[in-house]
N, C-alpha and C positions, 0 to 999 in steps of 0.2 A: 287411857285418855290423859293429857296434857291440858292443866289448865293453868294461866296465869290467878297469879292472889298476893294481897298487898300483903307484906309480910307481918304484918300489924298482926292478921288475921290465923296465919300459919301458928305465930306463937299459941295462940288458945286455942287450937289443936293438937300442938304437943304439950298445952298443960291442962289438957284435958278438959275447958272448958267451953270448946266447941263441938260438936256432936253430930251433926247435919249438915250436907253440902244443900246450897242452892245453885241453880243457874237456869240461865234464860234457852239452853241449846238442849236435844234429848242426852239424858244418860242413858238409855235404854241400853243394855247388853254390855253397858263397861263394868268390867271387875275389881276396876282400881284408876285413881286418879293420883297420878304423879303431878303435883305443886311445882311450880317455878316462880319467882320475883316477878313480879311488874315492874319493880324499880331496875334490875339489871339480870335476869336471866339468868340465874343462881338455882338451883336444885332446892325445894324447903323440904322435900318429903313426899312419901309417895305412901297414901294408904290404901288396903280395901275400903271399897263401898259394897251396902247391903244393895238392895232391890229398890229401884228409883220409880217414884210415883210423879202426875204430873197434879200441878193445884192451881185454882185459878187466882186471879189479884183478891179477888173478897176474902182472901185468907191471907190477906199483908198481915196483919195483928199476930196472927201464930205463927207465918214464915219467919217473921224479925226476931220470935222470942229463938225458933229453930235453928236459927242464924248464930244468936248469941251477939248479933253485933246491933249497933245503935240504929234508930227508923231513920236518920239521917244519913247514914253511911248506906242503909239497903237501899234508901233512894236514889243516892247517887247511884248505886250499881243496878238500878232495875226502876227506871224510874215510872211511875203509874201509865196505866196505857192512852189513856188520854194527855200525858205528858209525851207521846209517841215510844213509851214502854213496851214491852213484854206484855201479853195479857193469859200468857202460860207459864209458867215456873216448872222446874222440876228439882224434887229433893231427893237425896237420897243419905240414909246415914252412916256416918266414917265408923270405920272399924279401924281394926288394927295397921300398925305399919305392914308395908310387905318391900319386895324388893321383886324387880325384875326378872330375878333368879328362881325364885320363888314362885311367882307365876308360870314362869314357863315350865317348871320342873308341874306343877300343879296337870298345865295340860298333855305330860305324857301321859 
Protein backbone atom coordinates (compact mmCIF):
# COMPACT_ATOMS: atom_id res chain seq x y z
CA UNK A 1 0.00 0.00 0.00
CA UNK A 2 1.08 3.70 -0.93
CA UNK A 3 0.09 6.29 1.09
CA UNK A 4 0.65 9.90 1.01
CA UNK A 5 2.01 11.62 4.78
CA UNK A 6 3.16 15.11 5.52
CA UNK A 7 6.68 14.72 6.04
CA UNK A 8 6.36 16.36 9.52
CA UNK A 9 5.02 13.01 10.37
CA UNK A 10 7.46 10.62 8.56
CA UNK A 11 10.24 12.18 10.66
CA UNK A 12 8.87 10.72 14.11
CA UNK A 13 8.70 7.53 12.35
CA UNK A 14 12.13 7.22 11.66
CA UNK A 15 12.93 8.74 15.20
CA UNK A 16 10.93 6.39 16.53
CA UNK A 17 8.37 8.33 18.12
CA UNK A 18 5.69 7.30 16.07
CA UNK A 19 4.35 3.91 16.41
CA UNK A 20 0.79 3.48 14.86
CA UNK A 21 -0.62 4.04 11.37
CA UNK A 22 -4.11 5.57 11.28
CA UNK A 23 -6.27 5.95 8.15
CA UNK A 24 -9.71 6.41 7.08
CA UNK A 25 -9.35 3.55 4.01
CA UNK A 26 -9.10 -0.58 5.03
CA UNK A 27 -5.54 -1.90 5.81
CA UNK A 28 -6.93 -5.19 5.77
CA UNK A 29 -4.25 -7.69 4.04
CA UNK A 30 -1.50 -4.88 3.55
CA UNK A 31 2.08 -6.07 4.75
CA UNK A 32 3.71 -2.89 4.37
CA UNK A 33 3.08 0.82 3.69
CA UNK A 34 5.44 2.56 1.49
CA UNK A 35 5.23 6.74 2.57
CA UNK A 36 5.47 9.36 -0.10
CA UNK A 37 5.52 13.36 0.43
CA UNK A 38 2.19 15.17 0.06
CA UNK A 39 4.26 18.19 -0.53
CA UNK A 40 6.09 16.61 -3.65
CA UNK A 41 5.97 12.92 -4.19
CA UNK A 42 9.31 11.96 -2.81
CA UNK A 43 9.75 8.31 -1.36
CA UNK A 44 9.85 8.87 3.03
CA UNK A 45 10.03 5.17 3.62
CA UNK A 46 8.44 2.12 3.51
CA UNK A 47 7.74 -0.09 6.66
CA UNK A 48 5.98 -3.20 7.89
CA UNK A 49 2.71 -2.91 9.42
CA UNK A 50 1.41 -5.44 12.21
CA UNK A 51 -2.31 -6.53 11.91
CA UNK A 52 -4.86 -3.64 11.36
CA UNK A 53 -7.96 -3.40 13.49
CA UNK A 54 -10.81 -0.98 12.81
CA UNK A 55 -12.10 1.66 15.77
CA UNK A 56 -14.79 3.83 16.00
CA UNK A 57 -14.60 7.90 16.58
CA UNK A 58 -15.49 7.38 20.45
CA UNK A 59 -11.92 6.39 20.53
CA UNK A 60 -10.40 10.04 19.09
CA UNK A 61 -8.83 10.47 22.76
CA UNK A 62 -6.62 7.20 22.20
CA UNK A 63 -6.42 7.29 18.31
CA UNK A 64 -4.46 10.87 18.80
CA UNK A 65 -2.34 9.63 21.64
CA UNK A 66 -1.65 6.42 18.87
CA UNK A 67 -1.11 8.94 16.35
CA UNK A 68 1.63 10.65 18.28
CA UNK A 69 0.50 13.65 16.46
CA UNK A 70 -1.58 16.94 17.85
CA UNK A 71 -5.97 16.65 18.30
CA UNK A 72 -5.66 19.50 15.81
CA UNK A 73 -3.51 18.11 13.15
CA UNK A 74 -5.81 14.48 13.50
CA UNK A 75 -8.71 16.69 12.89
CA UNK A 76 -7.65 18.19 10.18
CA UNK A 77 -6.76 14.60 8.74
CA UNK A 78 -10.06 12.88 9.99
CA UNK A 79 -12.29 15.36 10.84
CA UNK A 80 -15.46 14.14 13.28
CA UNK A 81 -18.24 12.52 11.45
CA UNK A 82 -20.57 14.78 11.87
CA UNK A 83 -18.08 17.39 10.63
CA UNK A 84 -18.79 14.81 7.29
CA UNK A 85 -15.62 12.75 8.71
CA UNK A 86 -14.87 9.09 8.81
CA UNK A 87 -16.82 7.53 11.46
CA UNK A 88 -14.47 4.21 10.98
CA UNK A 89 -10.69 4.38 11.50
CA UNK A 90 -8.43 1.78 11.03
CA UNK A 91 -4.90 1.35 12.87
CA UNK A 92 -2.53 -0.72 12.45
CA UNK A 93 1.22 -0.63 13.97
CA UNK A 94 4.60 0.12 12.13
CA UNK A 95 7.08 -2.09 12.45
CA UNK A 96 10.27 -2.33 10.94
CA UNK A 97 11.60 -0.81 7.70
CA UNK A 98 11.51 -3.12 4.78
CA UNK A 99 12.12 -2.70 1.21
CA UNK A 100 10.31 -4.00 -1.76
CA UNK A 101 13.02 -6.59 -2.23
CA UNK A 102 12.34 -7.98 0.75
CA UNK A 103 8.82 -8.45 0.47
CA UNK A 104 8.80 -10.08 -2.45
CA UNK A 105 11.89 -12.44 -1.70
CA UNK A 106 9.44 -12.89 1.75
CA UNK A 107 6.48 -14.33 -0.69
CA UNK A 108 8.73 -17.06 -2.47
Amino acid sequence: MTAKMRDEFAFLIRDGKKHYEIRAESLDGAQAIRYVSAIDGRELGMYRIGKASRRGRDDDDALICLAAISPDDFHDLFPRPEEGGPSILWVAEILEPITVEQLMEEKR
